[in-house]
One Martini backbone bead per residue (centre of mass of N, CA, C, O) as a GRO file, in nm:
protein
  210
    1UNK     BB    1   5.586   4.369  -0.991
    2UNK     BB    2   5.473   4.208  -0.806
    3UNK     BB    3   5.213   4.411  -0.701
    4UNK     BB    4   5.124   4.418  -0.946
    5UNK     BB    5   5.023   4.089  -1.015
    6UNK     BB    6   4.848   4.133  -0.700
    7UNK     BB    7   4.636   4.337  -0.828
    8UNK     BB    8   4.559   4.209  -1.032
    9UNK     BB    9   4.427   3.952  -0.907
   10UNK     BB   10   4.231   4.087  -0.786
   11UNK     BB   11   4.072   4.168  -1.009
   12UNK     BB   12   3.992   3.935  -1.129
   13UNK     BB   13   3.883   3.784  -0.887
   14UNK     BB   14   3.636   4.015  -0.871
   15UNK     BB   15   3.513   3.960  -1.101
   16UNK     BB   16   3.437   3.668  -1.097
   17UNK     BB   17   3.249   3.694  -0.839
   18UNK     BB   18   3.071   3.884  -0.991
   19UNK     BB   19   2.962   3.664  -1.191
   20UNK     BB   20   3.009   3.380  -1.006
   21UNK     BB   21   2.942   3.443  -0.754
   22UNK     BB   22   2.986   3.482  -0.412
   23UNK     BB   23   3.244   3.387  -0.166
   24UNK     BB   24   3.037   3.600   0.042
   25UNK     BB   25   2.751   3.572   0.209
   26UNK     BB   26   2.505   3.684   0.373
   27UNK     BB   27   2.258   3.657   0.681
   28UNK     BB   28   2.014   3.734   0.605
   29UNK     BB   29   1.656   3.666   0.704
   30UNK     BB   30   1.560   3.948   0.543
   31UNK     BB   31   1.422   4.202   0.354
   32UNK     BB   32   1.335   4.439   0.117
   33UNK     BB   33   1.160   4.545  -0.114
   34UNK     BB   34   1.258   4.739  -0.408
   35UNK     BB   35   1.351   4.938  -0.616
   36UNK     BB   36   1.482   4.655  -0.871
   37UNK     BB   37   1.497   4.410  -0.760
   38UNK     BB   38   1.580   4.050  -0.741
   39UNK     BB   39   1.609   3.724  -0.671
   40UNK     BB   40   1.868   3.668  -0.820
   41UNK     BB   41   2.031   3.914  -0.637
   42UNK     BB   42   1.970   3.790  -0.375
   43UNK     BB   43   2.074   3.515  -0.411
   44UNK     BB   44   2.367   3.578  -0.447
   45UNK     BB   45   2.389   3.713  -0.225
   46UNK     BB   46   2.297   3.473  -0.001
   47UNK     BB   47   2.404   3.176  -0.177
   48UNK     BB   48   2.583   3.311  -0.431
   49UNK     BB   49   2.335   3.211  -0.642
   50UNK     BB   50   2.152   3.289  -0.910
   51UNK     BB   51   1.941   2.984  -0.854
   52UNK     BB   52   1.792   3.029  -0.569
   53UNK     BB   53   1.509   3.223  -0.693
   54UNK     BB   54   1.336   2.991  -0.652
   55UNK     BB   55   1.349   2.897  -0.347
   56UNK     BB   56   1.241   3.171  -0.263
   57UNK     BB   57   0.956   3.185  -0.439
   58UNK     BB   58   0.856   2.908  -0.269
   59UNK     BB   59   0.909   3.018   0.038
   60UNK     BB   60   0.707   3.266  -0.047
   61UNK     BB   61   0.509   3.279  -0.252
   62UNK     BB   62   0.638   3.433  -0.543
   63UNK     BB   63   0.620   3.620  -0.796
   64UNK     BB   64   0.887   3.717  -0.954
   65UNK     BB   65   0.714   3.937  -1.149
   66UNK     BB   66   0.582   4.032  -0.862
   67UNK     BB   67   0.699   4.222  -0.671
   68UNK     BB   68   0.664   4.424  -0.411
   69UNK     BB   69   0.713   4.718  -0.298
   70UNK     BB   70   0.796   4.694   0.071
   71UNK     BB   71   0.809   4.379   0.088
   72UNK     BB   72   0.894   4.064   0.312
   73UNK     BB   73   1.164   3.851   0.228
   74UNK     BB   74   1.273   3.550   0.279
   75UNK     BB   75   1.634   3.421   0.380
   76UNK     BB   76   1.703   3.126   0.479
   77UNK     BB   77   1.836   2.919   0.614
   78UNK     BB   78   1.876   2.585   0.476
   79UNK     BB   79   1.829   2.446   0.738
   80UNK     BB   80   1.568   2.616   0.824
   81UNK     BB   81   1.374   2.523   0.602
   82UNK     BB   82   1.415   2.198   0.628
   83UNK     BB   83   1.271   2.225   0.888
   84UNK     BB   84   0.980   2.295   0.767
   85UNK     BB   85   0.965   2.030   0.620
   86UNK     BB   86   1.016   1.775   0.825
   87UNK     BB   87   1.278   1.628   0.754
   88UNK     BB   88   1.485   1.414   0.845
   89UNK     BB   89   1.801   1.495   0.973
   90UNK     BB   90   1.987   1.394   0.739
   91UNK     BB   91   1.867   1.484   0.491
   92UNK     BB   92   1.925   1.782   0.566
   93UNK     BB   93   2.243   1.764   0.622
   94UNK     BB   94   2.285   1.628   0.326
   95UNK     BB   95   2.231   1.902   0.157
   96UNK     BB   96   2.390   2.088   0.300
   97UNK     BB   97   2.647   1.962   0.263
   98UNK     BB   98   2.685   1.984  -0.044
   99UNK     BB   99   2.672   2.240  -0.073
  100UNK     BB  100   2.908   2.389   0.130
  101UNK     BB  101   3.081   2.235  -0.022
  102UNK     BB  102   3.103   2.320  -0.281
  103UNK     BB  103   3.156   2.602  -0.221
  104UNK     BB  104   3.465   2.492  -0.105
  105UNK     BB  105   3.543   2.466  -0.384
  106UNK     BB  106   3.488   2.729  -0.560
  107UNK     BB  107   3.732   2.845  -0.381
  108UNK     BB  108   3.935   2.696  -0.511
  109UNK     BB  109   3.900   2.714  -0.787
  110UNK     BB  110   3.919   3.038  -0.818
  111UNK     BB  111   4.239   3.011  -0.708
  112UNK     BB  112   4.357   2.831  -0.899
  113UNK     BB  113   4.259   3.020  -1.185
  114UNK     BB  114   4.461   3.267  -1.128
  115UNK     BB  115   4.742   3.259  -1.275
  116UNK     BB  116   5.000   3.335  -1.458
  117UNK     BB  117   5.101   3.635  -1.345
  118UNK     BB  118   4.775   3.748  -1.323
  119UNK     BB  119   4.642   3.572  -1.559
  120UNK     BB  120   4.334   3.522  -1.672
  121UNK     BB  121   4.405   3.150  -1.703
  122UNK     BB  122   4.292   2.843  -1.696
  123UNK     BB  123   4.367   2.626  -1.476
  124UNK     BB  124   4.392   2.363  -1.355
  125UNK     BB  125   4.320   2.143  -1.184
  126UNK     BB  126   4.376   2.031  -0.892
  127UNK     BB  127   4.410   1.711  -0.730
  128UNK     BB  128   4.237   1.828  -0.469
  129UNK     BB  129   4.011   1.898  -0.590
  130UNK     BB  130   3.918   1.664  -0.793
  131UNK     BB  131   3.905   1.493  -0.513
  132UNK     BB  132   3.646   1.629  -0.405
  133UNK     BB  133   3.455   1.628  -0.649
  134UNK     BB  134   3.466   1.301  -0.659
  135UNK     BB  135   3.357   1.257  -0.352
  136UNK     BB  136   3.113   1.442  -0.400
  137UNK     BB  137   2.969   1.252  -0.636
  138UNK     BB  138   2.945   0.996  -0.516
  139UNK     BB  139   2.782   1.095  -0.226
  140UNK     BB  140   2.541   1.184  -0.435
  141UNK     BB  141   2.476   0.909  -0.541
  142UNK     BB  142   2.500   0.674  -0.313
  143UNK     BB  143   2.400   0.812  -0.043
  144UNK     BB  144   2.135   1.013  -0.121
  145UNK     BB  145   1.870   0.795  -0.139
  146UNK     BB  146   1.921   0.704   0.170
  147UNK     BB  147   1.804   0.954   0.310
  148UNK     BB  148   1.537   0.898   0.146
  149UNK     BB  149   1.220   0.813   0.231
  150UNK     BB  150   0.972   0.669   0.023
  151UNK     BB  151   0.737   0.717   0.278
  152UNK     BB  152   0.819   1.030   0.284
  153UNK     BB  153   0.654   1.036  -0.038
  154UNK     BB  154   0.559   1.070  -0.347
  155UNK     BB  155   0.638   0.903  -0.615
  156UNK     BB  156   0.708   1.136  -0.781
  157UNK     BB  157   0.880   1.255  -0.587
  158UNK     BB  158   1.092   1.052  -0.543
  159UNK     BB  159   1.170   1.055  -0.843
  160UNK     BB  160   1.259   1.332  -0.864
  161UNK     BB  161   1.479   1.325  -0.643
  162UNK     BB  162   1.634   1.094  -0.800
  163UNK     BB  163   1.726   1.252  -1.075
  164UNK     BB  164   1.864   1.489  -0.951
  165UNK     BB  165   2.086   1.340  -0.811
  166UNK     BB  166   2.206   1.259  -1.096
  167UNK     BB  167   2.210   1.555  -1.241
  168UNK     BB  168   2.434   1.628  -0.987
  169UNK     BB  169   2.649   1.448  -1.037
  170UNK     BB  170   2.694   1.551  -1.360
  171UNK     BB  171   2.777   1.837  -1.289
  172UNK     BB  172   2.992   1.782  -1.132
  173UNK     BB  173   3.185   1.632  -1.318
  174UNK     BB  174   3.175   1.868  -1.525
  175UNK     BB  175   3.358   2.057  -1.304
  176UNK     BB  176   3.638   1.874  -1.388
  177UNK     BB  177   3.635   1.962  -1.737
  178UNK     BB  178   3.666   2.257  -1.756
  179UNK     BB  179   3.602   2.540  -1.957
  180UNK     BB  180   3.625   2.818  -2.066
  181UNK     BB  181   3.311   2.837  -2.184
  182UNK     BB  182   3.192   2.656  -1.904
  183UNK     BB  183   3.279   2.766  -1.592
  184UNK     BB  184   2.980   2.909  -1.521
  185UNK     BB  185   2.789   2.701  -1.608
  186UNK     BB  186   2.842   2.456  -1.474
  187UNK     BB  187   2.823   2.576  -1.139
  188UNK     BB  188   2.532   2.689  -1.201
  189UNK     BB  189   2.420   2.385  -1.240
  190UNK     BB  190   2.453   2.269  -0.939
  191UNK     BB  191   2.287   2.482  -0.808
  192UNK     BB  192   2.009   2.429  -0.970
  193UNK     BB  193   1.967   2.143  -0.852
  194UNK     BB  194   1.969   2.212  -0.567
  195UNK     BB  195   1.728   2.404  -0.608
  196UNK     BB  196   1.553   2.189  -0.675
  197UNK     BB  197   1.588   2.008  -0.390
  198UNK     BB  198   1.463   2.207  -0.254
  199UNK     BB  199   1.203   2.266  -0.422
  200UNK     BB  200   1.095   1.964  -0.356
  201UNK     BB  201   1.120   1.952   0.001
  202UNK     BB  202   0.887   2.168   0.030
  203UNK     BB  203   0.590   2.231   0.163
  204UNK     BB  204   0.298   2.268   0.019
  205UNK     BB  205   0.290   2.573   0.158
  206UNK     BB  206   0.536   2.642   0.005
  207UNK     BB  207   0.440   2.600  -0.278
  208UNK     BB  208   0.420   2.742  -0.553
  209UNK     BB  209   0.271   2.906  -0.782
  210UNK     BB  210   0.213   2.843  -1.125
   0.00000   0.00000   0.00000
């Protein structure tokens, strides 16, 4: 019986990591693009969530719906592209550091919520996930804008990057509340705050056009 319900545990498992991104992505930095390629489908497999296909697109200067068969789409390590930025290192520690933690977080929370016998039942969140959550929330509220120094940026531009990063402290929050029926979207919707914050960040040569 233990056997059948550990079994069962892993492939409800194995459902959700393949609809809310996978919970190792690979480290390739540069792809092939094929016939049915996809930015979202890449990025996914890459950083985890099809929200950093904006991110792909803006780095590679490529527009997603007309991606060439055959063309190489580069897949850069997170820290190696803020670093073609030219931010300040502390500012791109800090995007990334975020990033990682929050991805620590959702490995921990998708292990939480498997629970009941084997049966897929969102469990409410353990009180130590929920605090790494307000931790990290806290972190990229108070302490996220010291980092940007706005003599560094264009005065839209800094303003846009302090919105985001409001924004992205509301959606840490709301996956602290999370219901069955907002579960992946509440997930994607942090990952999507990091992708404008990454394609913010990125230099004006890198920056996607139309």
């Amino acid at each position: 019986m233990k056997l059948i319900q550990t079994l069962l545990i892993l492939l409800v498992f194995a459902g959700f990591t393949s609809a809310y991104g996978q919970l190792r992505t690979n480290n390739k930095t540069s792809v092939v693009i094929q016939k049915g390629s996809a930015l979202s489908l890449i990025a996914n497999s890459r950083y985890g969530s099809r929200a950093y296909a904006g991110f792909l697109a803006a780095y590679n200067h490529v527009d997603p719906n007309r991606l060439q068969i055959g063309s190489v789409l580069e897949t850069p390590d997170f820290d190696a592209a803020l670093k073609s930025a030219d931010l300040n290192e502390d500012a791109a520690k800090f995007v990334l550091k975020t990033y990682e933690n929050f991805r620590s977080i959702e490995v921990e929370i998708l292990k939480n919520r498997f629970q009941n016998s084997g049966k897929a039942v969102l469990a409410p969140l353990a009180p130590s996930i929920l605090k790494r959550l307000s931790k990290l929330s806290t972190e990229v509220f108070k302490t996220g804008p010291e980092f940007f120094n706005p003599e560094d940026f264009s005065k839209s531009q800094s303003g846009r990057i302090q919105s985001l990063l409001e924004n992205l402290t509301d959606s840490l929050q709301k996956v602290s509340t999370v219901s069955d029926d907002t579960y992946g979207s509440d997930h994607e919707r942090v990952h999507l705050r990091l992708n404008a914050i990454l394609e913010a960040l990125l230099p004006t040569d890198r920056a996607a056009t139309g």
